[in-house]
C-alpha positions as CSV (number, residue, x, y, z in Angstrom):
1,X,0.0,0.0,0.0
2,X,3.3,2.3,0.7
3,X,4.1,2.0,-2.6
4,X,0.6,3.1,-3.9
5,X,1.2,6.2,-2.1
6,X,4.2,7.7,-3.2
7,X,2.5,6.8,-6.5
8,X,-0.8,9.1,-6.2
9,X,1.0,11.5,-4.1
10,X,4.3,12.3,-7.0
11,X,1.4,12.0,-9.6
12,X,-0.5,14.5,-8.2
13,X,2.1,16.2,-7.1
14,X,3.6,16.6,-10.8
15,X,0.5,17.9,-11.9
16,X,0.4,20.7,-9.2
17,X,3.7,21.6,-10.1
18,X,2.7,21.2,-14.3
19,X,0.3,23.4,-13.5
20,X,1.8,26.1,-11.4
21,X,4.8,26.3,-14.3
22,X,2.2,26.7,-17.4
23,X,-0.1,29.2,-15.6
24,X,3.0,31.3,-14.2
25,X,5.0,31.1,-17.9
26,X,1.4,33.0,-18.7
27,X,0.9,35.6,-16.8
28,X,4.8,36.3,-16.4
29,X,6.9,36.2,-19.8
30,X,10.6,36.3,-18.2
31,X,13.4,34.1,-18.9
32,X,13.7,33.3,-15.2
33,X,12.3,29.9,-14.6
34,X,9.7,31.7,-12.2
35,X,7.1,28.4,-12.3
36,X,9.8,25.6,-11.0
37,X,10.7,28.3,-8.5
38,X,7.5,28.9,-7.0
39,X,6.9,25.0,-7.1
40,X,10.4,24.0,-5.2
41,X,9.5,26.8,-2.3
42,X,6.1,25.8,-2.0
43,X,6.8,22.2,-1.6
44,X,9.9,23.1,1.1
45,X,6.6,25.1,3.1
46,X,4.7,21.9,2.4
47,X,6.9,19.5,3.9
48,X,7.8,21.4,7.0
49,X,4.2,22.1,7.4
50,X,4.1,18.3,7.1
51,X,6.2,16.9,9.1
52,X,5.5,19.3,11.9
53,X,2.1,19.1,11.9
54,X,2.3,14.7,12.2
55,X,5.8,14.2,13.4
56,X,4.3,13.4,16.7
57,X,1.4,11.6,15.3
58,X,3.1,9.1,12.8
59,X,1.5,5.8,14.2
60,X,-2.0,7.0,13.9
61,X,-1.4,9.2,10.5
62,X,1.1,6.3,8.8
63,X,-0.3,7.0,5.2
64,X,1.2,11.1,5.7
65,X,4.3,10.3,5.0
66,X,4.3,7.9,1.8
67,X,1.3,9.8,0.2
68,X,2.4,13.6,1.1
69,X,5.8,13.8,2.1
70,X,7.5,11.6,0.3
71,X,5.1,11.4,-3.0
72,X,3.4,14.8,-3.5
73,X,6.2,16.6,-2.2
74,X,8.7,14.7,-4.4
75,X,6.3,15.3,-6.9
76,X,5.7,19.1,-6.6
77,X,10.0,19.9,-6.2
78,X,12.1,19.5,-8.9
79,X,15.7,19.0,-8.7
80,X,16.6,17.6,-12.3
81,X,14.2,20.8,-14.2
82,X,16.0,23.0,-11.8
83,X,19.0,21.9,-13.3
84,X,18.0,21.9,-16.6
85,X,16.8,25.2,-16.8
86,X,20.0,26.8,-15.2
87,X,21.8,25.0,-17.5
88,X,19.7,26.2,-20.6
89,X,19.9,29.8,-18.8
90,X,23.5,29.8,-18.5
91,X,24.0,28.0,-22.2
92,X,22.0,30.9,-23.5
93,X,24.0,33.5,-22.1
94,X,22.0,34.6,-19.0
95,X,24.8,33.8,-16.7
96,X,23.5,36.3,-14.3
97,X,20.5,34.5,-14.3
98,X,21.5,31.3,-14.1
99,X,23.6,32.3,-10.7
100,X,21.1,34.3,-9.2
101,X,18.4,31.3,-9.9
102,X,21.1,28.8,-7.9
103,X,21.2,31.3,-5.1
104,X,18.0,32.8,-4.7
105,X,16.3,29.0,-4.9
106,X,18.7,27.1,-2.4
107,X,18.8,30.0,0.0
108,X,15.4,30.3,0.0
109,X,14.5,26.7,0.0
110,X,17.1,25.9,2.7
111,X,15.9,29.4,4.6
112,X,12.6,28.2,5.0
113,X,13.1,25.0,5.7
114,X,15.1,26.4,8.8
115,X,13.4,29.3,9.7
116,X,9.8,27.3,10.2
117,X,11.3,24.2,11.7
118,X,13.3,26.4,14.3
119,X,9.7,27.6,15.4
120,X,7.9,24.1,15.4
């Protein structure tokens, strides 16, 4: 059933994320990758929302974990289109872009992460 899960969850998850990337590409025409962005930052608030909100409570809430932290959140982040698009940002000559993507997203992403755990 663990399996089935992370399954649902990183499916649904993929879509969020789909959609969040087409509908910010459309209001927003910039070559910063704006959508993936919004999707990683939202899915660090996610998690640590998550896992302090059933940390204490994993026996009785066992399917949060496969379903929302593992699956949707894996789902909704993106490492490898991260990647990809500050690598097509730096092959297209946005350098700047491509170095202020890296910093801006793990700082943030990591700065979150912290900043909310610190006051669970």
């Amino acid at each position: 059933m663990v399996y089935l899960y992370i399954f649902i969850g990183g499916g649904l998850g993929s879509l969020v994320r789909y959609i969040i990337t087409r509908f910010s590409n459309q209001m927003i025409s910039i070559e910063f990758p704006l959508g993936t962005f919004i999707s990683n930052m939202l899915a660090c608030l996610l998690l640590v929302v998550l896992v302090a909100s059933f940390s204490s409570k994993q026996a009785e809430y066992e399917w949060v974990q496969p379903l929302l932290i593992i699956g949707f959140c894996g789902g909704f982040s993106t490492f490898s289109t991260f990647s990809n698009e500050t690598f097509n940002l730096f092959e297209s000559g946005h350098s700047a872009l491509a170095i202020l993507n890296i910093l801006i997203s793990v700082s943030v992403g990591i700065g979150l992460i912290f900043f909310l755990r610190s006051r669970a």
